[in-house]
N, C-alpha and C positions, 0 to 999 in steps of 0.2 A: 382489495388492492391498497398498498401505501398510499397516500399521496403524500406530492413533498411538493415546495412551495421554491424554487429554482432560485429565487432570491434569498432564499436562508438557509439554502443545501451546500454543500460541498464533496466533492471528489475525493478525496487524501488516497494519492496514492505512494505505494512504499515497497521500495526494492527493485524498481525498476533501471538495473544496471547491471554489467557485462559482466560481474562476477555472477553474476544468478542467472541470465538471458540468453549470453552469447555463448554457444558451446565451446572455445575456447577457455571460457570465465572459471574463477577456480571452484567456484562451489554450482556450476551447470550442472554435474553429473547426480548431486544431492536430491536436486528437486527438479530432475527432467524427466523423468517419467508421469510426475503429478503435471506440471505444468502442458503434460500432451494431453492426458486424460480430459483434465479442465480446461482447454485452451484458453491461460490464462493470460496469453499476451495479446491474441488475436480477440479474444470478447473483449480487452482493454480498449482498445484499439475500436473497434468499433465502437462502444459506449461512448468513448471521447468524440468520436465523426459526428457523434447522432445526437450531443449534447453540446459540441461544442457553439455554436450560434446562440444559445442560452445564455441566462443570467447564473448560469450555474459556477460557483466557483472550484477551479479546478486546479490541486496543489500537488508539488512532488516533494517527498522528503527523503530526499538519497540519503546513507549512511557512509561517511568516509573519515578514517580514521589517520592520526599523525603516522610521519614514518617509522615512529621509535612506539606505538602503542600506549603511550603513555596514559590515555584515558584508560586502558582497562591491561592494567597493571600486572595484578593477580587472579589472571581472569580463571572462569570455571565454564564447562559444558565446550556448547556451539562456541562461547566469545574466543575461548581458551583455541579452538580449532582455528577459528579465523585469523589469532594473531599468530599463529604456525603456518599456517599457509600463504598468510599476507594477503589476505583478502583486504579488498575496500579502501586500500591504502592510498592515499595522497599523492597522485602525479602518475597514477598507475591507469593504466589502460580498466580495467577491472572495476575500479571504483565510478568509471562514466556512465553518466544518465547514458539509456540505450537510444539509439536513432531512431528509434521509434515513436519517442517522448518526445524528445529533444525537435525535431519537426516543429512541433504545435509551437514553438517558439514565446511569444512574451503570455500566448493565452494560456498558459500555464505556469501558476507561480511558482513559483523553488524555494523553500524554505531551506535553507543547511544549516548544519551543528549535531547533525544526529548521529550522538555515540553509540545509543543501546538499540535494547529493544522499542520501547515507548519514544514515538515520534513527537508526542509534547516535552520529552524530556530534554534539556539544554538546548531546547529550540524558540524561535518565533513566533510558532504554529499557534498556538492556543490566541496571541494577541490579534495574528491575520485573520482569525475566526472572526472573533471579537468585532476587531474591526470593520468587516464584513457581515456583519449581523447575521451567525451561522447556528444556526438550529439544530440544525440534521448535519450528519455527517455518514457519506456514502466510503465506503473502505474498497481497494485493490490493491493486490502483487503477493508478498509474499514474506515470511513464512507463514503459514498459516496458524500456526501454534506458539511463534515464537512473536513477532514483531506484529502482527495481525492483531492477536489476542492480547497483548499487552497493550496497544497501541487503542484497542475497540473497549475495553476495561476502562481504560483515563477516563477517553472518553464519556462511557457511559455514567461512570461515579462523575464528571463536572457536570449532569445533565444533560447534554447532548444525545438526542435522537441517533441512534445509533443503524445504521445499514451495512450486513457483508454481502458481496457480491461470491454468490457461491461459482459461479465459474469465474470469475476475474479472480481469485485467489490462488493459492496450490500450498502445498505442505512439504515435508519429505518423503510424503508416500500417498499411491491415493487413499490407500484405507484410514490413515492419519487426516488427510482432508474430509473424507466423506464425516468420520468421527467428529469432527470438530463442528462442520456445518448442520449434521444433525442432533451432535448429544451438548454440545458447549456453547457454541455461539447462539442460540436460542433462549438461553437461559438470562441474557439480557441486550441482547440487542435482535433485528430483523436478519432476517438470510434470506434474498432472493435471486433470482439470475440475471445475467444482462440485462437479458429482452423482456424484462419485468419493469426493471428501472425503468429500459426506455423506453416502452407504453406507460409509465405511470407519468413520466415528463412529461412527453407527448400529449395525455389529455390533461394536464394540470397548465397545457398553452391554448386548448379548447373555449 
């Protein structure tokens, strides 16, 4: 078993908002069959219930971009989709942390600024570690291949302890998920389930 030491762990979760959550959202249909497979909202959701009275620090880094797109200009792939569809956009229903998150209220911090994929990128994040004297870092939401794996890469290259929550994640597909959790994110970071983490907290309060 991991053990992780709640004062020097941290949560990072990422994508948790109505363009990806709420079946309304513009990119739900993308990743909603992964996120049924993996119940990636509901093991969230609980792992937060079951850690929150912790010293565990627990952060969100939504992604929301100007009205005019202007950070990603000449974009290519997924970004290229999103500025077509107007995903994530600024004052848009789409772009809001989901009510799910958004509950946990001040014991979840918020970092914003995140234009890409890499949530240390034009962000906070790295210095709220920092200042938090954060070790380890525990990863949820979504994409699994895209924002995940970029996001768990920084990481792991600045030294950080790296953890994926293989059912708090999802991809565009489950086969794309299962892929990821067994042939990529093991090659440098942990992969384990919810209820892994929170037995491993659990007896690191023993």
């Amino acid at each position: 078993m991991i053990r992780f030491s709640p004062n020097q762990t941290a949560l990072v979760l990422i994508g948790f908002q109505k363009d990806y959550f709420d079946p309304q959202g513009a990119l739900y249909s993308v990743v909603e069959e992964s996120h049924r497979v993996s119940g990636t909202l509901e093991h969230t959701i609980e792992t937060i219930d079951n850690i929150a009275e912790s010293s565990i620090t627990i952060v969100n880094t939504p992604i929301v971009f100007s009205e005019t797109y202007k950070e990603i200009e000449n974009p290519t792939g997924i970004l290229k989709a999103i500025k077509e569809i107007e995903a994530f956009k600024v004052g848009t229903e789409g772009a809001e942390v989901i009510t799910e998150i958004k509950k946990y209220g001040s014991r979840i911090k918020t970092v914003p600024g995140k234009k890409g994929f890499n949530a240390f990128s034009n962000t906070d994040l790295e210095k709220l570690l920092t200042d938090h004297h954060i070790e380890q870092i525990v990863i949820a939401g979504c994409v699994s291949s895209l924002c995940i794996n970029a996001t768990a890469l920084y990481a792991s290259d600045q030294g950080y302890d790296v953890t994926i929550l293989s059912d708090c994640t999802s991809s565009r597909t489950p086969i794309e998920q299962e892929m990821f959790c067994d042939e990529i994110f093991p090659l440098f970071a942990d992969v384990i389930t919810h209820n892994e983490f929170i037995n491993a907290i659990k007896s690191s309060s023993c």
